[in-house]
Phi, psi and omega in degrees: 000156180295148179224095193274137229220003167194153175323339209250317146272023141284331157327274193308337170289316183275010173262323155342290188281343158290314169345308185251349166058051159186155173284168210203156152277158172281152161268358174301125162252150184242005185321317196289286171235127171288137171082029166225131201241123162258146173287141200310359208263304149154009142243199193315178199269157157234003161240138167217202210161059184247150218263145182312142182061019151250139036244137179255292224088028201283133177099355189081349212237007178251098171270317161324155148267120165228151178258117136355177188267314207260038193060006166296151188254156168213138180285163188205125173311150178307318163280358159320182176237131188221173173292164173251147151226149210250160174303129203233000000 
């Protein structure tokens, strides 16, 4: 999954996720620890764009990423269904 590492790829990603007008996960995960989002490699984020008052955890259960039409992140449980995008 993609993993956007600046404003610029993150840029490129959300023309994606308007493209298709749905959100799409990200590969960053906080499973290991909640409320610290890792890259798959484990390590920190060194960019992020998460949307005011995210990442909550709402329900307690949102370990995923997903990036919005306006490039903002939101944390999401992991088994919704979101668009996929592969490291690009």
């Amino acid at each position: 999954l993609a993993s956007p590492r600046s404003a610029a790829e993150n840029a490129a990603l959300q023309q994606l996720v308007i493209a298709q007008n749905e959100a799409a996960f990200l590969s960053m995960i906080d499973s290991k620890m909640e409320g610290k989002f890792t890259y798959p490699t484990g390590e920190s984020l060194v960019y992020s764009n998460w949307a005011p008052g995210e990442p909550n955890d709402d329900g307690g259960s949102e370990d995923c990423v997903e990036i919005f039409t306006n490039g903002k992140w939101n944390d999401r449980a992991c088994g919704e269904k979101r668009l996929v995008v592969c490291e690009f």
